[in-house]
C-alpha positions in Angstrom: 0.0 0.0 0.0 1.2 3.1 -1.2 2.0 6.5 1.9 -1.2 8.0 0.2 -3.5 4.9 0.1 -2.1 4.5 3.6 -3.9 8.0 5.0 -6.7 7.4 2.6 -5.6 10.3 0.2 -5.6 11.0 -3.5 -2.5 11.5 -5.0 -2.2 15.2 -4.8 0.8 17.3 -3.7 -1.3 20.1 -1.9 -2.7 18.7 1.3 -3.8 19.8 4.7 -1.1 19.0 7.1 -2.8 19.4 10.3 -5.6 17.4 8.8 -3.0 14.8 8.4 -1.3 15.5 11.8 -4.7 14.7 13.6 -5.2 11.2 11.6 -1.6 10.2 12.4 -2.2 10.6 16.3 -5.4 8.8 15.9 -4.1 6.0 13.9 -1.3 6.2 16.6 -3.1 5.7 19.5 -4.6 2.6 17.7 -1.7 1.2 16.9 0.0 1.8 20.4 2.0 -1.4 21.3 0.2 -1.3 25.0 -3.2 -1.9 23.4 -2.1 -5.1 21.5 0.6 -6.8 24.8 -2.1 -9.4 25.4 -3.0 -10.6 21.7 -1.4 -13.5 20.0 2.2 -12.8 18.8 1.4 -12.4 15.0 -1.5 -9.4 15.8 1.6 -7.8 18.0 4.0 -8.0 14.9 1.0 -6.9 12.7 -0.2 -3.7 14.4 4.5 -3.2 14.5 4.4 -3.6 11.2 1.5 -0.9 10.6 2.9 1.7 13.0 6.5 1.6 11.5 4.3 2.1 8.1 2.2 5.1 9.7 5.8 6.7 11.0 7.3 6.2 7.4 4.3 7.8 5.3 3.3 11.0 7.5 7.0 11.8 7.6 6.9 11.5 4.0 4.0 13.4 3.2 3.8 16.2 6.2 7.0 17.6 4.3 6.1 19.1 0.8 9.5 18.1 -0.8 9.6 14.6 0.2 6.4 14.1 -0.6 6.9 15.2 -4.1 9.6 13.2 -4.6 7.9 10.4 -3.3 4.7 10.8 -5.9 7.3 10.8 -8.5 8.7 7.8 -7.6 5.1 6.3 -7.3 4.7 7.8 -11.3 8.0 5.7 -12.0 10.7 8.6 -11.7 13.8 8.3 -10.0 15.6 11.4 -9.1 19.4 10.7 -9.9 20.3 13.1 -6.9 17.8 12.0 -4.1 18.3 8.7 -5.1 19.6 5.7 -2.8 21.6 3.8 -5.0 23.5 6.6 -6.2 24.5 7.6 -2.9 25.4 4.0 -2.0 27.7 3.6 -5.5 29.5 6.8 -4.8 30.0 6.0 -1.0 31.2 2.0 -2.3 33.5 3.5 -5.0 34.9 6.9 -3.3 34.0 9.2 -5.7 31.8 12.3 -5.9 27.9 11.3 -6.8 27.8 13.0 -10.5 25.0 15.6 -10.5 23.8 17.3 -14.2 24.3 20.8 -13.7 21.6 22.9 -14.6 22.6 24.8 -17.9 21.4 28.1 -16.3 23.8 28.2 -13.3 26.9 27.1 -15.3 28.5 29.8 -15.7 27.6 30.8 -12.0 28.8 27.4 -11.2 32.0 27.8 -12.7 32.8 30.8 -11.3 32.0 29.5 -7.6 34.1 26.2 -8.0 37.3 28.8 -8.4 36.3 30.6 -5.3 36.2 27.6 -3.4 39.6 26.2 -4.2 40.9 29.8 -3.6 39.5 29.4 -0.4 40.7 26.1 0.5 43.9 26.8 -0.7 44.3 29.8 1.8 42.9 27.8 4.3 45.8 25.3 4.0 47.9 27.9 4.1 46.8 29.9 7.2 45.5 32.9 5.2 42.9 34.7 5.4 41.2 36.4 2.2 38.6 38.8 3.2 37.8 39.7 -0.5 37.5 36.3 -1.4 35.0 35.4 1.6 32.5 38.8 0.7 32.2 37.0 -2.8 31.6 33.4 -1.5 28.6 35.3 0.6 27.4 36.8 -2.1 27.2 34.1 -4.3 25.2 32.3 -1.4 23.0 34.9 -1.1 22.5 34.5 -4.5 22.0 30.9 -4.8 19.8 31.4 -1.1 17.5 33.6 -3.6 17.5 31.1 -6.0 16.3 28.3 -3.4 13.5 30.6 -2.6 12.2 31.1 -6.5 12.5 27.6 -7.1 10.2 26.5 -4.5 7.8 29.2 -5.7 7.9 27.9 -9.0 7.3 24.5 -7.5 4.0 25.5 -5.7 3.1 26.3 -9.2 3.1 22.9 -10.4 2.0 21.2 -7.3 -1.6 23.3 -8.0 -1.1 22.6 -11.9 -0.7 18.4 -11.4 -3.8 18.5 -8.6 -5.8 19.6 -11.3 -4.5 17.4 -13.7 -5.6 14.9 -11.3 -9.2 16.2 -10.7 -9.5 16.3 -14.8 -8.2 13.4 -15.5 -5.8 15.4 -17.9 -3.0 13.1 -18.5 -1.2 15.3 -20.3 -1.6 18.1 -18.1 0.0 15.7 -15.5 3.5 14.7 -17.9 4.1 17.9 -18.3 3.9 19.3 -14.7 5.7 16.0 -13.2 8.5 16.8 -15.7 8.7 20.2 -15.1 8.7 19.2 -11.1 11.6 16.8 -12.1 14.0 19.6 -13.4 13.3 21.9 -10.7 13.4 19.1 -8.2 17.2 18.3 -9.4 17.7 22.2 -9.7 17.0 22.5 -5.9 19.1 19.4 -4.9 22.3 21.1 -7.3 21.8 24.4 -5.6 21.3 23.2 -1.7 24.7 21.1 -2.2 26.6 24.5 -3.7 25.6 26.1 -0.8 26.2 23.2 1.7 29.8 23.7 0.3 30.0 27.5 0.2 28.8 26.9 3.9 31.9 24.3 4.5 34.6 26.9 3.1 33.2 29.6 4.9 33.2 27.8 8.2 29.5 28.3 8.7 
């Protein structure tokens, strides 16, 4: 059974989270271990079994990210950088997971990359470069921005696939659920380039 089944949900990306909150405490205080100690063994490992699935799906869909990511992978998409076995062969082989860079930010991109192995470099060296660290906030604040219009953009297309669902529209659906995947791997690019802007700076 699918997270959304699960809550008895249609597969839309613009819910009511404290609607949901309240169903997970009931379904919690159903579920409680205390309330199953005296049944057979196999109704104790059943109502586990359901719990652990009630943690798993309203801490996948109570946040709006995960929970876009996980419709996706319910539509058959697997986003290269959210995805577990990517993680896993980079971690097995040592190398850096390979992410697509955005064609917009490459030049931005390029630009930064420098920065940051000016920066490390004076770090190994015991320097200080007060120029070098006003730039490496700006670009944050620039890619901060970015964050922030990309997750506009995304609330966009979570309203345009809900009604592709309450049409029916198939194709209305493709092309927001493509569009999601771009700016889904836009977001993951751009949290990791500030993740290490944050590292060089010491932040």
């Amino acid at each position: 059974m699918d997270y959304f089944s699960f809550f008895n949900l249609p597969r839309k990306l613009t819910l009511d989270v404290v609607a949901l909150e309240k169903q997970f405490y009931t379904m919690s205080r159903k579920l409680h271990p205390d309330r199953f100690a005296s049944k057979p063994m196999a109704e104790q490992e059943a109502a586990l079994a359901q719990s652990s699935l009630l943690n798993d799906a309203y801490r996948t869909l109570k946040d709006a990210i995960s929970r876009t990511q996980y419709l996706l992978t319910l539509e058959g998409v697997e986003l290269e950088e959210q995805s577990k076995s990517a993680t896993d062969a980079a971690r097995a082989s040592g190398e850096q997971k390979k992410q697509i860079v955005p064609p917009e930010l490459l030049e931005e991109v390029f630009e930064l990359n420098m920065q940051l192995q000016e920066m490390r470099a004076a770090k190994q060296m015991g320097e200080d470069e007060p120029e070098l660290r006003r730039d490496l906030m700006t670009a944050k604040d620039a890619f901060d921005a970015k964050m922030v219009e990309t997750q506009a953009q995304l609330e966009v297309l979570w309203s345009a696939w809900d009604a592709g669902v309450d049409a029916d529209d198939e194709a209305a659906k493709t092309r927001a659920k493509e569009a999601m995947v771009t700016l889904l791997n836009k977001r993951s690019y751009l949290r990791n380039l500030v993740r290490d802007v944050n590292e060089a700076l010491g932040l």
